[in-house]
N, C-alpha and C positions, 0 to 999 in steps of 0.2 A: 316644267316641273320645278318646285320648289325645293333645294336640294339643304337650304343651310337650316331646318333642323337636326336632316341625316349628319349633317358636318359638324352639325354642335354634339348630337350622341357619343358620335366617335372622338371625340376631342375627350370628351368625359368620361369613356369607358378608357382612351389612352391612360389616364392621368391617374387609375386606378378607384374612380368614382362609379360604383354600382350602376348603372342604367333604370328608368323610374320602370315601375312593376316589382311582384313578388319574383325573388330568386327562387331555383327549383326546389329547395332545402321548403320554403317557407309556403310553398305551393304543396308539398305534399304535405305538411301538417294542414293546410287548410282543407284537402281532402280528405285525410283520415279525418276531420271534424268534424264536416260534411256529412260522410259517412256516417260516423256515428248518432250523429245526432238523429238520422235519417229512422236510424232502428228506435231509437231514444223518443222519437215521437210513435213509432209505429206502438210501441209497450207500451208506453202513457194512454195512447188514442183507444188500445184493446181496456186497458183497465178505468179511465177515468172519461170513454165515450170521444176523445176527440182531444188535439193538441192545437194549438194557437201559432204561428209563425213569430219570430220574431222574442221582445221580451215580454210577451203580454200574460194574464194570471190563466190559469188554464181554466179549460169550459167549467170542469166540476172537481169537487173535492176526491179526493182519493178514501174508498168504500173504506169501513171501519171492520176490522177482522167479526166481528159478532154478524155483519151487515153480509157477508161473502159465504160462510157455516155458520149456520145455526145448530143448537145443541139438539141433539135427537132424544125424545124421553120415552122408553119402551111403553106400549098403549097395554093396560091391564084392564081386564072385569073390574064392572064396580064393583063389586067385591072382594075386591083384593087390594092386598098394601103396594102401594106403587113403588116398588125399591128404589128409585131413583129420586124420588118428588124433592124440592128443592125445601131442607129441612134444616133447622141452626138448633140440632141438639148439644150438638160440642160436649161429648161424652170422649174419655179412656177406654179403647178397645186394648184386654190384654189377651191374647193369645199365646196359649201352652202346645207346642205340638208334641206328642209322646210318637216315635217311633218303635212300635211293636211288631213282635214276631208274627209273621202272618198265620204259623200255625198255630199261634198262642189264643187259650180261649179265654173270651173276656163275657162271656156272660151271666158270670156272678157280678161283676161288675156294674153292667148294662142292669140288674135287677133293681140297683140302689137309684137309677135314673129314673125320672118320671119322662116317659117318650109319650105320655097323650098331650103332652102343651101343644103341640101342632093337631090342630084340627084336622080330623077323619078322611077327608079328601085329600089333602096335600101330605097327609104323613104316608098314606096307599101309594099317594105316587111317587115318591121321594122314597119310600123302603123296595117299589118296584124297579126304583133305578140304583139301588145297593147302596141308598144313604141311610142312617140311621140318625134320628136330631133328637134329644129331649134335654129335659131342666134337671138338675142338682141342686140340690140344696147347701147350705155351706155344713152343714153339722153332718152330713155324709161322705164330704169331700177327702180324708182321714180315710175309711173304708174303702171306699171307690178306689182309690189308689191303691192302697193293699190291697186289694183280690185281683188288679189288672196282673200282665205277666211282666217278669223285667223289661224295660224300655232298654231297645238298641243304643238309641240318641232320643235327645228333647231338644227342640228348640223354643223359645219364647221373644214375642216381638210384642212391643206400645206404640199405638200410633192416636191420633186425636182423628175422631170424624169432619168434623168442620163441616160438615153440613154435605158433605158427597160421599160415594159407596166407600166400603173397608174393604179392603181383602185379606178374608182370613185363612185364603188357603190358595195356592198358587201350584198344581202339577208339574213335573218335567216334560218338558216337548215329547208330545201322544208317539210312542213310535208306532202305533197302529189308529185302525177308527175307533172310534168308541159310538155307540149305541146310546141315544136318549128318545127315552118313551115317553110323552107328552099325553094327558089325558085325554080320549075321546078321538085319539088316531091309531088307527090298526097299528102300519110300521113303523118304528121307533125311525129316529132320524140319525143320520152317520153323522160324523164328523170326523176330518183328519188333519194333519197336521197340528203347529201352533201348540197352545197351553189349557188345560180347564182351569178354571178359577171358581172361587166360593166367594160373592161377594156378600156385604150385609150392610142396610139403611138402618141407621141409630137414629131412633126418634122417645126422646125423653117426655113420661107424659105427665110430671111430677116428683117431689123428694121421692129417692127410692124404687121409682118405675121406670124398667124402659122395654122399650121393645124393637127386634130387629126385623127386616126384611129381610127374609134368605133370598135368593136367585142363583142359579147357576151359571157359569158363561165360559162360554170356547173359544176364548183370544187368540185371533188371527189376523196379523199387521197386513193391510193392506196397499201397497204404494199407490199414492197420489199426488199430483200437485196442487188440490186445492188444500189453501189454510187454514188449517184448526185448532181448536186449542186443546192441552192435552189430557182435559177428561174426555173429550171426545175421541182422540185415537186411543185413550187406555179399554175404551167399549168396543174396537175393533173385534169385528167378527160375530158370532150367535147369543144373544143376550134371551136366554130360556125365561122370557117371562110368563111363560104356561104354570110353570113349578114355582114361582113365584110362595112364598109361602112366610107367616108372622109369625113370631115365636116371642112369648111375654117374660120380662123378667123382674124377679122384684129384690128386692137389695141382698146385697151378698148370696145372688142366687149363679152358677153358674150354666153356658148356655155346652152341651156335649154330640160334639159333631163324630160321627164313625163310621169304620164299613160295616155292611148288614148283609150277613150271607149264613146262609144255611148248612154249613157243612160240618158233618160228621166226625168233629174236630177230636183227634188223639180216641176214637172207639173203642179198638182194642184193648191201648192200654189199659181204659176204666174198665175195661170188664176182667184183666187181671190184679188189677189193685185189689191189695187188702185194705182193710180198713187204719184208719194212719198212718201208712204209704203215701208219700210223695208222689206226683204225677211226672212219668218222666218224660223229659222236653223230647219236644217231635225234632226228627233228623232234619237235615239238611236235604236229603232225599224225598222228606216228605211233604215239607213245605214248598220246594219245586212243583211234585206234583199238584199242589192244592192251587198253587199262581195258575198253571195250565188250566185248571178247571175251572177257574174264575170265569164267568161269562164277561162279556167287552162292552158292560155297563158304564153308565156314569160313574157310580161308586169306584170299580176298579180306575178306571182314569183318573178320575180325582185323590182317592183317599189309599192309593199304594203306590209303592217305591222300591227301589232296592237299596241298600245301607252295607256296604262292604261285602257287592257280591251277593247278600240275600234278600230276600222278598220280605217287606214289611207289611202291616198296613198302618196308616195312619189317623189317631184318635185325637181331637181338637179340644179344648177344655178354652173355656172363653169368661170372661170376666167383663164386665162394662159398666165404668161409673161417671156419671154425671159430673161434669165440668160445670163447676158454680164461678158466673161470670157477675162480677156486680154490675149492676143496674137492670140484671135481665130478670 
């Protein structure tokens, strides 16, 4: 046996010279590297089909976020405005929100509207789910306001289209389902949880003209790992495009979103009023009642609230003017 490399080892570990090999310090970094990289090719090899040993370039490029989700665009009748279609109106959406009393009656109001701008199908179906939509004019706008009843709270927001949906009206988390009837289906469809939203496609079709796509949708986030981008999770959940519906406007015209319900608002008292008598404001007693009897429409999901404890409903007054972009 050959014993004087054994003798030279130990001469050199006497002498306080490390012996050749990794020390255990430098052994366990090289297995946590090991290790990781192990995973580090397994990720690679799931997303870009396969990893290479060593330092060579990998098999394929790594998929481009558009290339993994693709954008989903709700399928409409041809006959209908596609709310989402990929449009560069680049218009000012202004949104007025009026928070009113829910017992409060607003149909002197609603008279100075013209509510046929939505065509005859979609306006049935939309006033059957307790929305009301039509056009103002600006030389009414003055009245319209006066005969509404005092606003609880307003809010007002500006945003630019850019060429993707607006939201002009955004509910608080549904604490029950709400009921949407879609035309040409017996049962209405539930929905629960999440938020209703009102969204609308601006599409300029000249000075002075524009027109919006209404749609309805019941935003509900749903957790995933694939990557999106975030007009796509903003359409998380039921995008109604059955109710899908156009509504035209032509300058300094306003567009007027509301609830539509049918009740027997303040009876009694018009039937004691005298003549130049003030109407007096319905109780707090009685506007509870009237929330209860709201059926669990759209409308109520969307266009009512409560504002310190009472029941509102809420009325939309909408403004939208063309962004003049030079060269366009």
């Amino acid at each position: 046996m050959d014993v004087m490399p054994m003798v030279m080892m130990m001469m050199r570990t006497r002498r306080g010279t490390p012996p050749p090999g990794p020390s255990l310090k430098e052994g366990g970094k090289r297995a946590v590297a090991a290790w990781r990289g192990g995973w580090l090719c397994l990720a690679l090899a799931a997303l870009a089909g396969g990893c290479q040993a060593g330092g060579g370039a990998p098999v394929m490029a790594f998929p481009t976020l558009g290339e993994i989700a693709s954008r989903v665009t709700p399928v409409l009748p041809a006959d209908a405005e596609q709310p989402f279609a990929d449009a560069r109106s680049r218009s000012w959406v202004t949104t007025r929100q009026l928070d009113l009393p829910l017992a409060g009656s607003v149909a002197e109001a609603w008279a100075l509207v013209d509510d046929t701008a939505m065509s005859q199908q979609p306006r049935a179906a939309w006033r059957g789910n307790g929305v009301r939509v039509g056009v103002l004019d600006p030389a009414r706008l003055e009245a319209f306001l006066d005969r509404l009843p005092r606003a609880v709270a307003t809010h007002e927001s500006r945003v630019t289209d850019a060429g993707y949906p607006v939201e002009l009206r955004r509910s608080p988390r549904l604490a029950g389902a709400a009921a949407v009837k879609l035309p040409g289906v017996e049962q209405p469809e539930r929905v629960r949880g999440g938020a209703m939203r009102l969204l609308a496609q601006v599409r300029a079709h000249g000075p002075g003209s524009v027109s919006l796509a209404l749609v309805p949708h019941h935003q509900d986030h749903r957790p995933t790992l694939l990557p999106r981008d975030p007009l796509e999770r903003e359409l998380d959940g039921r995008v109604f495009e059955e109710l899908a519906a156009r509504v035209d406007l032509q300058a300094g015209q306003w567009l007027v979103v509301g609830l539509h319900h049918d009740f027997p608002l303040d009876a009694d008292a018009d039937a004691d009023d005298t003549e130049g008598e003030a109407e007096a404001p319905a109780s707090r007693e009685q506007a509870e009642e009237l929330a209860a009897a709201l059926p669990d429409h759209l409308g109520r999901a969307l266009l009512t609230a409560r504002r310190a404890g009472h029941p509102v409903q809420v009325m939309l007054v909408i403004a939208v003017e063309p962004v003049v972009v030079a060269g366009d």
